[in-house]
N, CA, C and O atoms as CSV, one atom per row, in Angstrom:
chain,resi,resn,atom,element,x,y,z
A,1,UNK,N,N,72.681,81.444,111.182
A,1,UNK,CA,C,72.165,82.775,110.983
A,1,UNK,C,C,73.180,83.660,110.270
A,1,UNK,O,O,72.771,84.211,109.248
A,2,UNK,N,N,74.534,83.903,110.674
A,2,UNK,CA,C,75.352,84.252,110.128
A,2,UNK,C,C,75.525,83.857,108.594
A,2,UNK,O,O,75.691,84.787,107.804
A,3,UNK,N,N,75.505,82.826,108.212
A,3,UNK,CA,C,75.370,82.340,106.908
A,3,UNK,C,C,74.141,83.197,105.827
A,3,UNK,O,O,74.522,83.856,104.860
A,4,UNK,N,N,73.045,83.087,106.094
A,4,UNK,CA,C,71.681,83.886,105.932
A,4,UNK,C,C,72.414,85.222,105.834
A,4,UNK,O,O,72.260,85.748,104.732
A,5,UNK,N,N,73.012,85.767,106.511
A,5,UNK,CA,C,73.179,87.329,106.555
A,5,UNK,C,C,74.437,87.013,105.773
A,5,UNK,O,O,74.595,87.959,105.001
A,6,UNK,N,N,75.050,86.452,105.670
A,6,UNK,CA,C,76.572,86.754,104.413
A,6,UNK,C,C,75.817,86.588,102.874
A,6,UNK,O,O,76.114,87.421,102.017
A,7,UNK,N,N,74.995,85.673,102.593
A,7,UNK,CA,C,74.209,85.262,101.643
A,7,UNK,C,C,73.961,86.251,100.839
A,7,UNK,O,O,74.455,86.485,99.735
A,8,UNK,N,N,72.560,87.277,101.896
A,8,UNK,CA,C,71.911,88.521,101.797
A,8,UNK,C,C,73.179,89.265,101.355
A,8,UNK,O,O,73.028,89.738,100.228
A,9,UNK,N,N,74.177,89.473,101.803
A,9,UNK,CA,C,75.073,90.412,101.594
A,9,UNK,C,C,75.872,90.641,100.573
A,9,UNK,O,O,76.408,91.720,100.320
A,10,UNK,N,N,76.037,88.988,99.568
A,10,UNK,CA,C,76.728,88.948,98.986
A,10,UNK,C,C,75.580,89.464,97.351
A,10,UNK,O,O,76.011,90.100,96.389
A,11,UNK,N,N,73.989,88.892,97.530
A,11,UNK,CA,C,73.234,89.105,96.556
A,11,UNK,C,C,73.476,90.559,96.552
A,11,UNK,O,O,74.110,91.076,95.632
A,12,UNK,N,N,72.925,91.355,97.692
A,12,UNK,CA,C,72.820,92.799,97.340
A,12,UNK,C,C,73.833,93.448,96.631
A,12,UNK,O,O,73.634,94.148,95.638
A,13,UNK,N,N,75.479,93.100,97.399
A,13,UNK,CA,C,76.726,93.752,96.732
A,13,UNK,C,C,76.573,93.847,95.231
A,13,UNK,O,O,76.783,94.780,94.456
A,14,UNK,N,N,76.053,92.334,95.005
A,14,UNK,CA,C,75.887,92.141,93.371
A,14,UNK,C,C,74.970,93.033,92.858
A,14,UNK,O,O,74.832,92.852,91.648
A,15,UNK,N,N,74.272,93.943,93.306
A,15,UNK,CA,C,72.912,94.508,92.717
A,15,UNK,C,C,73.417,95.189,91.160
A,15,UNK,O,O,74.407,95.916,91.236
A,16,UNK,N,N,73.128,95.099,90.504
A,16,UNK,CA,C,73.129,96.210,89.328
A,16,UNK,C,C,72.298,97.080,89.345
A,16,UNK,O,O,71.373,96.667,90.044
A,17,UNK,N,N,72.062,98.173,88.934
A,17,UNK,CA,C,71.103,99.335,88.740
A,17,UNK,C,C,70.269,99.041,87.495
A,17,UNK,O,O,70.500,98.775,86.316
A,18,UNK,N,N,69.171,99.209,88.291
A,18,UNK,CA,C,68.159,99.172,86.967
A,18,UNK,C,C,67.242,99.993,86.734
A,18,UNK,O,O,66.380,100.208,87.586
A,19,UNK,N,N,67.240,100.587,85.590
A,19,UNK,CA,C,66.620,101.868,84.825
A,19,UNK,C,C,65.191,101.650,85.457
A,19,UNK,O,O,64.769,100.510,85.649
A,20,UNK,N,N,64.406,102.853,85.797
A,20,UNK,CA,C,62.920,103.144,87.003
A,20,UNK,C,C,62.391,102.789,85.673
A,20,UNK,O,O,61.532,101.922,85.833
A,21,UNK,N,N,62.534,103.081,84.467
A,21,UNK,CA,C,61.261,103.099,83.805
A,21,UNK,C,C,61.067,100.830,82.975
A,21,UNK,O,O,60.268,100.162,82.320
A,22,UNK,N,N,62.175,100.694,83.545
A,22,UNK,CA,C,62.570,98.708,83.025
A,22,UNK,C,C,61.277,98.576,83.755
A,22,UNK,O,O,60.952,99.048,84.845
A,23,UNK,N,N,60.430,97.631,82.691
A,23,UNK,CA,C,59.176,97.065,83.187
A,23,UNK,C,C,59.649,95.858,83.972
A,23,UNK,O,O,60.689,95.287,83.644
A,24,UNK,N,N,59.062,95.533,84.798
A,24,UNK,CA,C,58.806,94.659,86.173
A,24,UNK,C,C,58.495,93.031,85.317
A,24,UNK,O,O,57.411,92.852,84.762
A,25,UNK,N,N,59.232,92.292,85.313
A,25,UNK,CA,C,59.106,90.905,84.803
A,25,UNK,C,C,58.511,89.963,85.971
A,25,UNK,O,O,58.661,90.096,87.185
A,26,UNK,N,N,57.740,88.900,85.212
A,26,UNK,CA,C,56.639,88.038,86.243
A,26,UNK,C,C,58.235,86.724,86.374
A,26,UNK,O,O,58.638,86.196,87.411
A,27,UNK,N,N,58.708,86.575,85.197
A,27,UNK,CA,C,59.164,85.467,85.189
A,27,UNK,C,C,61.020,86.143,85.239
A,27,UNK,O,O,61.875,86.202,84.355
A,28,UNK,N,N,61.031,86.505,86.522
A,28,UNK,CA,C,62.813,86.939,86.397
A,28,UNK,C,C,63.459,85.662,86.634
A,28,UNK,O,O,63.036,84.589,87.062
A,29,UNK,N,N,64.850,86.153,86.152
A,29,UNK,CA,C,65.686,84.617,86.704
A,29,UNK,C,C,65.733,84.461,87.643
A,29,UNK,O,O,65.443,85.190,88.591
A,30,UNK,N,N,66.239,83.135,87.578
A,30,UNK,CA,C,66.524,82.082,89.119
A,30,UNK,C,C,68.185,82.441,89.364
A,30,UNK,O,O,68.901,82.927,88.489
A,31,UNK,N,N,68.605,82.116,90.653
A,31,UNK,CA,C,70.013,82.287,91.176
A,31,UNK,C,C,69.966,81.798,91.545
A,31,UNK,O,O,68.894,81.417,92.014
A,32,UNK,N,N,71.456,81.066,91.823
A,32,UNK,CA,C,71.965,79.576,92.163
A,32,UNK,C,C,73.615,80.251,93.415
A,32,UNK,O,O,74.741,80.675,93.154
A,33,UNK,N,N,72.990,80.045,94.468
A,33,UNK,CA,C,74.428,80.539,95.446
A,33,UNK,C,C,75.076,79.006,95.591
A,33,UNK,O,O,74.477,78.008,95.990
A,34,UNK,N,N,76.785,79.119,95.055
A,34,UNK,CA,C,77.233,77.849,95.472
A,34,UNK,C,C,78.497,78.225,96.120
A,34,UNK,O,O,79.391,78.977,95.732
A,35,UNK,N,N,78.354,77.444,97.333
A,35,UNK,CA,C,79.718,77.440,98.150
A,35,UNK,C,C,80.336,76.256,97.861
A,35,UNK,O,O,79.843,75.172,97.550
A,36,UNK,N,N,81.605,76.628,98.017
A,36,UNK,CA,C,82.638,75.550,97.445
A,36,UNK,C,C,83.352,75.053,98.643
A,36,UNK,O,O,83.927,76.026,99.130
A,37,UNK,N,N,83.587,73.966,99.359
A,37,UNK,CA,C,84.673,74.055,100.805
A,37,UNK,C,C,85.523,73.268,99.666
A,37,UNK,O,O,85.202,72.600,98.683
A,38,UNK,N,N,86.813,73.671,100.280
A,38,UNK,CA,C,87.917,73.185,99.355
A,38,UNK,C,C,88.652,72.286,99.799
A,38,UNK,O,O,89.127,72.767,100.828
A,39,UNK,N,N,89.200,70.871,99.612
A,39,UNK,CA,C,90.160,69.635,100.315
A,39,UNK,C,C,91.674,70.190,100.573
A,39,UNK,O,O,92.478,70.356,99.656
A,40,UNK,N,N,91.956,70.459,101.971
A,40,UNK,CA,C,93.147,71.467,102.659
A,40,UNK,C,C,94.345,70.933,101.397
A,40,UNK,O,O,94.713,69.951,100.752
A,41,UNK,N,N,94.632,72.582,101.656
A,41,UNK,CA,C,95.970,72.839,100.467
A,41,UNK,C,C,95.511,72.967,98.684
A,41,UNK,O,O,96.287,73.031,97.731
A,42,UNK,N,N,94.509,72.973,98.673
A,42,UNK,CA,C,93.668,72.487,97.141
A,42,UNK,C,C,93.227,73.990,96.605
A,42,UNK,O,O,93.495,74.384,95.470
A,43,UNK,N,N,92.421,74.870,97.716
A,43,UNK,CA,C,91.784,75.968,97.306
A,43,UNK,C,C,92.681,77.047,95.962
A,43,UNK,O,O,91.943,77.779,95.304
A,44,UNK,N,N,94.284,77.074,95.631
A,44,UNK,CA,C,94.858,77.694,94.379
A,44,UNK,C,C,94.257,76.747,93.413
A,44,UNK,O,O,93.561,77.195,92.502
A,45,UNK,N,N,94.444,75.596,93.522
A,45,UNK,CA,C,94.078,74.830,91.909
A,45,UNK,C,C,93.024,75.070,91.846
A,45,UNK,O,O,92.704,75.456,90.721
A,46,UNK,N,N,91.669,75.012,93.066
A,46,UNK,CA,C,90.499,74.975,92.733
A,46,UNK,C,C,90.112,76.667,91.751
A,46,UNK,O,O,89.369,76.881,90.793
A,47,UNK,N,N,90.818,77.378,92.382
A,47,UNK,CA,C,90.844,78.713,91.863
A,47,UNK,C,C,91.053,78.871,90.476
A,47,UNK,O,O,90.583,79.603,89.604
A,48,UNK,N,N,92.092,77.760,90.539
A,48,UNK,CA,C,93.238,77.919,89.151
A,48,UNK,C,C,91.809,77.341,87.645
A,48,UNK,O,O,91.364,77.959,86.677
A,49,UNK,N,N,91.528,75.827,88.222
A,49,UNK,CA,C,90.207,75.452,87.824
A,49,UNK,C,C,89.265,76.398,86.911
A,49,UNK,O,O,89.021,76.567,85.716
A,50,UNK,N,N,88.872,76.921,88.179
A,50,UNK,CA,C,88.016,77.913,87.616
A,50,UNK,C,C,88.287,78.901,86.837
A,50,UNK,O,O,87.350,79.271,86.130
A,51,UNK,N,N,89.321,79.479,86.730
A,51,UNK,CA,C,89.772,80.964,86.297
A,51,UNK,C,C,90.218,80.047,84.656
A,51,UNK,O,O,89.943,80.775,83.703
A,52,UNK,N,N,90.644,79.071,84.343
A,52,UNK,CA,C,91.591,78.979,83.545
A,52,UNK,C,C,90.072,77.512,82.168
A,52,UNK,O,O,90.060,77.276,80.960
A,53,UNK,N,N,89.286,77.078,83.201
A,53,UNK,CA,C,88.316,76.054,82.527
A,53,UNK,C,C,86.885,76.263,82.662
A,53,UNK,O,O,86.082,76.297,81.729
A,54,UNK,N,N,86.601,76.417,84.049
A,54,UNK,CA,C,85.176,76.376,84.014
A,54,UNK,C,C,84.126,77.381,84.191
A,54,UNK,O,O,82.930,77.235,84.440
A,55,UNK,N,N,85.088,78.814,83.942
A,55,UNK,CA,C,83.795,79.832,84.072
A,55,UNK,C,C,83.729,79.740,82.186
A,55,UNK,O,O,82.798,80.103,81.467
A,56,UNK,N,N,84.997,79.159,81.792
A,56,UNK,CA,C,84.702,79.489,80.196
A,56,UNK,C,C,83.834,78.612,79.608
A,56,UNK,O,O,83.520,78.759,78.427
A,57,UNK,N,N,83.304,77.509,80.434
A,57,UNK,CA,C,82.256,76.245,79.894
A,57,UNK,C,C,80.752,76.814,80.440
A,57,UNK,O,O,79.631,76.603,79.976
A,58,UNK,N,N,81.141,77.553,81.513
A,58,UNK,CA,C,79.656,77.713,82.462
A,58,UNK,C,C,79.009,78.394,81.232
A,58,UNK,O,O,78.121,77.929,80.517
A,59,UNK,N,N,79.747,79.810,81.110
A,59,UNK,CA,C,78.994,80.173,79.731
A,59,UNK,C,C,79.024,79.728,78.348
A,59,UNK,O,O,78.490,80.354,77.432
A,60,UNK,N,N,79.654,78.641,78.213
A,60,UNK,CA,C,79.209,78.204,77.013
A,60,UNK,C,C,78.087,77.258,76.776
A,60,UNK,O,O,77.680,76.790,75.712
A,61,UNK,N,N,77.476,76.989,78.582
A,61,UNK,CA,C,76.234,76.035,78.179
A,61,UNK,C,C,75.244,77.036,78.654
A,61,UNK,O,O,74.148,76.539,78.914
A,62,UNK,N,N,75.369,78.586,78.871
A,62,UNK,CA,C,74.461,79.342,79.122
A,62,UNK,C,C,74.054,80.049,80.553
A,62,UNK,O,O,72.995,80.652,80.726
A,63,UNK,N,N,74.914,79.899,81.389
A,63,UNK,CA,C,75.014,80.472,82.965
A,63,UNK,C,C,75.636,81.224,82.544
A,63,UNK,O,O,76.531,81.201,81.699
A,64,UNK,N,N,75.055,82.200,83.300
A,64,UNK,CA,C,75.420,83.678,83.253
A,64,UNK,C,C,76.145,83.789,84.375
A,64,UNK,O,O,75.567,83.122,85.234
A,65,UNK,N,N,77.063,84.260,84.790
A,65,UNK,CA,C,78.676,84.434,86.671
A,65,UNK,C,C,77.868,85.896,86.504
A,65,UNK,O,O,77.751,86.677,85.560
A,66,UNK,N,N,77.396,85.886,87.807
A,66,UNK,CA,C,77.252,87.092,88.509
A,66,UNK,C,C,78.222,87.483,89.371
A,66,UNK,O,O,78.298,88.691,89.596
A,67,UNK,N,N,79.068,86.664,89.968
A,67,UNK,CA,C,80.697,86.875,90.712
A,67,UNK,C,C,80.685,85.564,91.141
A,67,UNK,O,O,79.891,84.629,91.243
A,68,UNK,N,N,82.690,86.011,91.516
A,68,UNK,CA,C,82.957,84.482,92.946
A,68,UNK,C,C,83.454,85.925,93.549
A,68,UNK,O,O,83.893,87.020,93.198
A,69,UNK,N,N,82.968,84.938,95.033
A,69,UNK,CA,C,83.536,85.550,96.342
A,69,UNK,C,C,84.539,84.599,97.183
A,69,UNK,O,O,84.358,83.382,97.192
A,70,UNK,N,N,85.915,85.384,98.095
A,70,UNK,CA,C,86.282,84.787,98.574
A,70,UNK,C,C,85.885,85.592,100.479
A,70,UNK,O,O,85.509,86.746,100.683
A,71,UNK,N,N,86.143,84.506,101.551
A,71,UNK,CA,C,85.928,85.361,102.305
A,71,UNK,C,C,87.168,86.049,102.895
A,71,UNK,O,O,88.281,85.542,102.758
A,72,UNK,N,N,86.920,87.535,103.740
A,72,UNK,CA,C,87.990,88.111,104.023
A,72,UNK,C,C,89.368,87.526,104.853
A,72,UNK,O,O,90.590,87.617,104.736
A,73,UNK,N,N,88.259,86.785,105.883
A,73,UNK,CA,C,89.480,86.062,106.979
A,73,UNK,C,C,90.192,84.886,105.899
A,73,UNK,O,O,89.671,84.025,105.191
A,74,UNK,N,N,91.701,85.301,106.140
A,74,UNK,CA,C,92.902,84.262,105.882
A,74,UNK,C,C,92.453,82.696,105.808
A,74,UNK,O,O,92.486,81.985,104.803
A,75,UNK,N,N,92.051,82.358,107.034
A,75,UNK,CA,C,92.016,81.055,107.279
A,75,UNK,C,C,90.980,80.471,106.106
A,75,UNK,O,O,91.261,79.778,105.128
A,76,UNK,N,N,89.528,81.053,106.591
A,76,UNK,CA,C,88.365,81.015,105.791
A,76,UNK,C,C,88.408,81.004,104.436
A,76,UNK,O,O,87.608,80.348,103.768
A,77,UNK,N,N,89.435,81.797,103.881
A,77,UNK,CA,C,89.671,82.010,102.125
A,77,UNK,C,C,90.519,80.929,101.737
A,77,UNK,O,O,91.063,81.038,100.638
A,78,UNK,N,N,90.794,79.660,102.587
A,78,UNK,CA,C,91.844,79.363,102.139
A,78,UNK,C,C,90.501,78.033,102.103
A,78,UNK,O,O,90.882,77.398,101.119
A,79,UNK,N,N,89.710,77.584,102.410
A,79,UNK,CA,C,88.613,76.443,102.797
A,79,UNK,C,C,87.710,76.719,101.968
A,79,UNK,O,O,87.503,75.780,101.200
A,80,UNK,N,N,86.704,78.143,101.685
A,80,UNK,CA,C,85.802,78.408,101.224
A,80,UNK,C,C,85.598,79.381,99.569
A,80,UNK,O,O,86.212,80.418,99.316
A,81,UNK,N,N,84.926,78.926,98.947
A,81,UNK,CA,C,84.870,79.854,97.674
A,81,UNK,C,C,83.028,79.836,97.279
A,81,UNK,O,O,82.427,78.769,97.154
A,82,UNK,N,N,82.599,80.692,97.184
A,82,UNK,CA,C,81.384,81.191,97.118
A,82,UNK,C,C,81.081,81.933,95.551
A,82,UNK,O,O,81.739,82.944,95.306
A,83,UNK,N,N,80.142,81.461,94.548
A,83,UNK,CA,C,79.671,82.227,93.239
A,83,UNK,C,C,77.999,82.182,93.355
A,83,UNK,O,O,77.224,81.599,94.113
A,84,UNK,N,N,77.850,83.022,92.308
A,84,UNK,CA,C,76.412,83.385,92.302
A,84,UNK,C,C,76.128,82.940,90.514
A,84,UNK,O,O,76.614,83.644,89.629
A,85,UNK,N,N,75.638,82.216,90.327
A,85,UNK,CA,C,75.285,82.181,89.176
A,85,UNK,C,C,73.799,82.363,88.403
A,85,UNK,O,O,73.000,81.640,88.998
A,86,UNK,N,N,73.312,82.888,87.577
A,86,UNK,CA,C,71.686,82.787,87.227
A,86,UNK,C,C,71.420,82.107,85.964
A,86,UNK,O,O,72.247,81.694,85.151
A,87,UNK,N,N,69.923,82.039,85.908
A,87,UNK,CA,C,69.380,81.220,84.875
A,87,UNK,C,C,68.074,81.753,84.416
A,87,UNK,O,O,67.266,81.943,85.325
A,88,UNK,N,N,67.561,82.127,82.843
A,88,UNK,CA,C,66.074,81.685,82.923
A,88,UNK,C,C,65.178,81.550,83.591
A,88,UNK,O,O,64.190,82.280,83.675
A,89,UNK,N,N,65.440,80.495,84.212
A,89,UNK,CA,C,64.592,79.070,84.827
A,89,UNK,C,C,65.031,78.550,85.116
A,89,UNK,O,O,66.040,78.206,84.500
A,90,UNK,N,N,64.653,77.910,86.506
A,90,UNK,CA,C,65.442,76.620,86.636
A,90,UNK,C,C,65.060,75.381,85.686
A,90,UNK,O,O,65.919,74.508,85.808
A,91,UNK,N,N,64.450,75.164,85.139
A,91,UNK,CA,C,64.617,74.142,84.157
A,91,UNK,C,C,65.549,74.567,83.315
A,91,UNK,O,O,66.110,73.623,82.759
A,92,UNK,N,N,65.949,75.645,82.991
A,92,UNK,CA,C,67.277,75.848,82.255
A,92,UNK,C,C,68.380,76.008,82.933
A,92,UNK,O,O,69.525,76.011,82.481
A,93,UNK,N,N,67.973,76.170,84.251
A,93,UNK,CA,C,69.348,75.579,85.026
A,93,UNK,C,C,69.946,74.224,84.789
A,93,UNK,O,O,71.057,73.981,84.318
A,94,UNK,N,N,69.034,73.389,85.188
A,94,UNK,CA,C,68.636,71.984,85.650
A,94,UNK,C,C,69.580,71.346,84.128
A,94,UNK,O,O,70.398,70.428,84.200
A,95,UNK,N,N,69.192,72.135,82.746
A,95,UNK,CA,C,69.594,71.713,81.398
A,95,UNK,C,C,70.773,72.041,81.346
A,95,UNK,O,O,71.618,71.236,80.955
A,96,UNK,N,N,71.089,73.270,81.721
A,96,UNK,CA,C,73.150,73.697,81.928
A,96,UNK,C,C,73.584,72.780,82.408
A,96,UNK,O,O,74.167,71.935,81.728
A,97,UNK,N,N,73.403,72.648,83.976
A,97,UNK,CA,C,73.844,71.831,84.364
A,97,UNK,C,C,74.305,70.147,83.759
A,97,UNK,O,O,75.467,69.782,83.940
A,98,UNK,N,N,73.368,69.265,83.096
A,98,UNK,CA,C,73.349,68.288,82.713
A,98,UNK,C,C,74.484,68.537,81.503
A,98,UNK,O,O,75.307,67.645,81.304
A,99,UNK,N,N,74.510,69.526,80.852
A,99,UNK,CA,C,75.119,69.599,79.596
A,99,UNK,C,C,76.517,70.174,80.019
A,99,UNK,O,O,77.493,69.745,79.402
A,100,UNK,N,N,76.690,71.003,80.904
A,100,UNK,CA,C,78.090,70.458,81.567
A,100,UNK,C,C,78.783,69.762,82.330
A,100,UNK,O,O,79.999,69.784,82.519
A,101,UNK,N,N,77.859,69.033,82.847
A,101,UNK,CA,C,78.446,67.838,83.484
A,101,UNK,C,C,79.176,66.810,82.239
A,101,UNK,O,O,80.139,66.046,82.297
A,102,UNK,N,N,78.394,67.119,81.294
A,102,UNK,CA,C,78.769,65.981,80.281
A,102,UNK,C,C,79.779,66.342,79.495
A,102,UNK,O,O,80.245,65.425,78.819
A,103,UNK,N,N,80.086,67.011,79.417
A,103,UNK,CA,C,81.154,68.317,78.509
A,103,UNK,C,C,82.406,67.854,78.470
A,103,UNK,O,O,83.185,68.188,79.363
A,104,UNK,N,N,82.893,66.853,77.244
A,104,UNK,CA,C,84.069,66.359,77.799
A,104,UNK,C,C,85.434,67.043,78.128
A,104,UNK,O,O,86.364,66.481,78.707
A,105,UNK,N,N,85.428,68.638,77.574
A,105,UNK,CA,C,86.391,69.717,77.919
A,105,UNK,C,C,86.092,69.394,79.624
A,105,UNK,O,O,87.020,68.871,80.241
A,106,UNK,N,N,84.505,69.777,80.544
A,106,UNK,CA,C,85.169,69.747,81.487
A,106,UNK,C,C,85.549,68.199,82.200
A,106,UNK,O,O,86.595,68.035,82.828
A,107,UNK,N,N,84.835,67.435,82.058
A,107,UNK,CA,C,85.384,66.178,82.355
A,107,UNK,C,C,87.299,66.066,81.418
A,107,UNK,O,O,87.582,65.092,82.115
A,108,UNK,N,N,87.856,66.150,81.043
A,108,UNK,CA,C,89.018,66.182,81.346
A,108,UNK,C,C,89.512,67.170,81.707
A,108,UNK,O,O,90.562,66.690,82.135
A,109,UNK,N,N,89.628,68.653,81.957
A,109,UNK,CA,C,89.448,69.454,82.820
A,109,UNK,C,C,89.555,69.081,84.494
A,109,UNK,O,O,90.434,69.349,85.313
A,110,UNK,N,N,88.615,68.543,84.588
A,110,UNK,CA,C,87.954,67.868,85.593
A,110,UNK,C,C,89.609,66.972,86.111
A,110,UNK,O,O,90.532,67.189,86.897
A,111,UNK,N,N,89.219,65.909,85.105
A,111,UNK,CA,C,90.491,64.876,85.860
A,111,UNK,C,C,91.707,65.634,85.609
A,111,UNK,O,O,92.270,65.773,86.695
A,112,UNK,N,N,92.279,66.111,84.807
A,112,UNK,CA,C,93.396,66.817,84.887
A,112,UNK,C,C,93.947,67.539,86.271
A,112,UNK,O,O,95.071,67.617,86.768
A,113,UNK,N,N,92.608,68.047,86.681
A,113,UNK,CA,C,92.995,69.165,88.050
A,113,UNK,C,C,93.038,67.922,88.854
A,113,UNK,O,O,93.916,67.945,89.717
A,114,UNK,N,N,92.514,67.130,88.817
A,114,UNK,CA,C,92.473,66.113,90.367
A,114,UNK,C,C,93.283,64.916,89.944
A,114,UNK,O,O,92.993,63.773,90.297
A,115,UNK,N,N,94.174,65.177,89.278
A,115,UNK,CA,C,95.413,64.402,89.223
A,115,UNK,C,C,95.689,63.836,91.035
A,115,UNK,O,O,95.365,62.727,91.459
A,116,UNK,N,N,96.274,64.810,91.750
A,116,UNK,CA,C,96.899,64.133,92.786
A,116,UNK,C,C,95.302,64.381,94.028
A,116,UNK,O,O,95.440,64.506,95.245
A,117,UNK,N,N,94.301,64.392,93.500
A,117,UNK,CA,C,93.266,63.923,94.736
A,117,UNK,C,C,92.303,64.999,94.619
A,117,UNK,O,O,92.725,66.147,94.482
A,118,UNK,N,N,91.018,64.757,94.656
A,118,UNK,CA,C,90.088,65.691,94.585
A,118,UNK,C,C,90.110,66.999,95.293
A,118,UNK,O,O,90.220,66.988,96.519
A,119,UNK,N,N,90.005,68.259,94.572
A,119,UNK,CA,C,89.847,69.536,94.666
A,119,UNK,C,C,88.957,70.049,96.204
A,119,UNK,O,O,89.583,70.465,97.179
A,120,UNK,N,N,87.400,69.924,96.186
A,120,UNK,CA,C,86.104,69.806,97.051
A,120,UNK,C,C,85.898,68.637,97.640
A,120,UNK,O,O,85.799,67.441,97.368
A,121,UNK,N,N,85.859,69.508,98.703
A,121,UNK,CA,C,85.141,67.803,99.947
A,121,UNK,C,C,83.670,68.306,100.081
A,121,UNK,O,O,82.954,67.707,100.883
A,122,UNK,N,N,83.130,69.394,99.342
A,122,UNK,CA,C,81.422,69.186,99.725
A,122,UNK,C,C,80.979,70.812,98.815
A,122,UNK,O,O,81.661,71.830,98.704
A,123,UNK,N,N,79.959,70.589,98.423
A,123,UNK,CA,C,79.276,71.998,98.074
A,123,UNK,C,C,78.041,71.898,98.262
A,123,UNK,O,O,77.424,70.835,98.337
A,124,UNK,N,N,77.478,73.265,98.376
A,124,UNK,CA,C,76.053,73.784,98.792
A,124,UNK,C,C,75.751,74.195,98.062
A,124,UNK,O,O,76.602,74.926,97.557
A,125,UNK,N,N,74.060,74.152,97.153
A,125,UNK,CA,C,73.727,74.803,96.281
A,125,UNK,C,C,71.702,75.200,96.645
A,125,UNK,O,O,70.645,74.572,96.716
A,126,UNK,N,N,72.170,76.536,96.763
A,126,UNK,CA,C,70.922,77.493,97.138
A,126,UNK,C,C,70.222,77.522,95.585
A,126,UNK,O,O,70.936,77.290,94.610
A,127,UNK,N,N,69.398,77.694,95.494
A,127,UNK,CA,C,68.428,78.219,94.186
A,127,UNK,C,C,67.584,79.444,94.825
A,127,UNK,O,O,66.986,79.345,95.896
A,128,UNK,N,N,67.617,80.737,93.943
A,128,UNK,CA,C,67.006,81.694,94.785
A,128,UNK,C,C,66.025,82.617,93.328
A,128,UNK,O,O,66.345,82.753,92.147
A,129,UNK,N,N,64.718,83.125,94.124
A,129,UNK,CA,C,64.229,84.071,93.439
A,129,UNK,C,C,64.435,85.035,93.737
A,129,UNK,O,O,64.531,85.230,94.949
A,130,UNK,N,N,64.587,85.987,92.950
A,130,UNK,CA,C,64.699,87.973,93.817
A,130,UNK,C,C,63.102,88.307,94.244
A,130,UNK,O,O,61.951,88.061,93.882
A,131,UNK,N,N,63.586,88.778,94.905
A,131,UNK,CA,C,62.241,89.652,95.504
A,131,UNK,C,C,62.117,90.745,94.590
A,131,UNK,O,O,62.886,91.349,93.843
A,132,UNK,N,N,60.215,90.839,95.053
A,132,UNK,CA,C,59.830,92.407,94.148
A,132,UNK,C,C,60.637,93.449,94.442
A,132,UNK,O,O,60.633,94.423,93.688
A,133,UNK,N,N,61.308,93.426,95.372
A,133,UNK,CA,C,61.919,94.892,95.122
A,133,UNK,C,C,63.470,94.530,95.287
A,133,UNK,O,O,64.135,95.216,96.063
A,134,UNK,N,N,63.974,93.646,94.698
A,134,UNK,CA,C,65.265,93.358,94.754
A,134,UNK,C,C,66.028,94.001,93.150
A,134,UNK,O,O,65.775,93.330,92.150
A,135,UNK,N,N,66.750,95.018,93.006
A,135,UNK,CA,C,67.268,95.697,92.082
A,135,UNK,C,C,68.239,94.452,91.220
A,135,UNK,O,O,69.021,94.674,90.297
A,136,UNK,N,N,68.036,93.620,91.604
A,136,UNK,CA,C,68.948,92.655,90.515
A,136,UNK,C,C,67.826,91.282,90.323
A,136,UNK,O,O,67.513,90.382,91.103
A,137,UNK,N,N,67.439,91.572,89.028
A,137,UNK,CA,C,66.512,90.294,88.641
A,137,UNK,C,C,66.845,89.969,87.616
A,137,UNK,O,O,66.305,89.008,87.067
């Protein structure tokens, strides 16, 4: 339950403001919540990872970073890393995805960081629609 309510918390923070008179879209994007647990002692590189390779590929196959979150407690920030990413569609998720998986920037990227042992021991990946009255679509 707690999870559900950090979730909620983290979409809303993200809200952007959107102009009263922006017409109401049938087909808004999809959002993708992914938590990251990180393999103990790993969570700087995994950071490093990201900041330095793969938010610069995410958008080059077309994901849009709505944020990363870390959580507040010490312990927790040091295990967990949380982003929000959107899409189109998920079929244009589904197509990012494939096309960066294959990406040989991040595949050596990839092995480079996990030189001495993989980064993640597991991730979660939510796919979400906004609600009609959710100020970020």
């Amino acid at each position: 339950m707690t999870r559900l309510f950090f979730t909620l918390a983290i979409v809303f923070m993200t809200a952007l403001p959107v102009a009263a008179d922006e017409p109401k879209s049938a087909d808004a994007r999809v959002f993708e919540l992914r938590t990251y647990y990180a393999q103990p002692g790993k969570m700087k590189a995994l950071h490093a990872r990201f900041r330095d390779h793969t938010c610069k590929l995410f958008e080059k196959h077309g994901m849009t970073l709505i944020g990363f979150w870390s959580p507040i407690d010490k312990d927790k920030s040091e295990e967990v890393l949380v982003y929000i990413l959107a899409y189109p569609s998920k079929e244009a998720a589904d197509k990012a995805w494939k096309a960066f998986r294959d990406d040989p920037d991040w595949l050596k990227a990839k092995a480079e960081s996990e030189k001495d042992g993989p980064l993640v021991k597991k991730v979660e990946s939510v796919y979400l629609n906004p609600t009609d009255y959710s100020k970020l679509k």
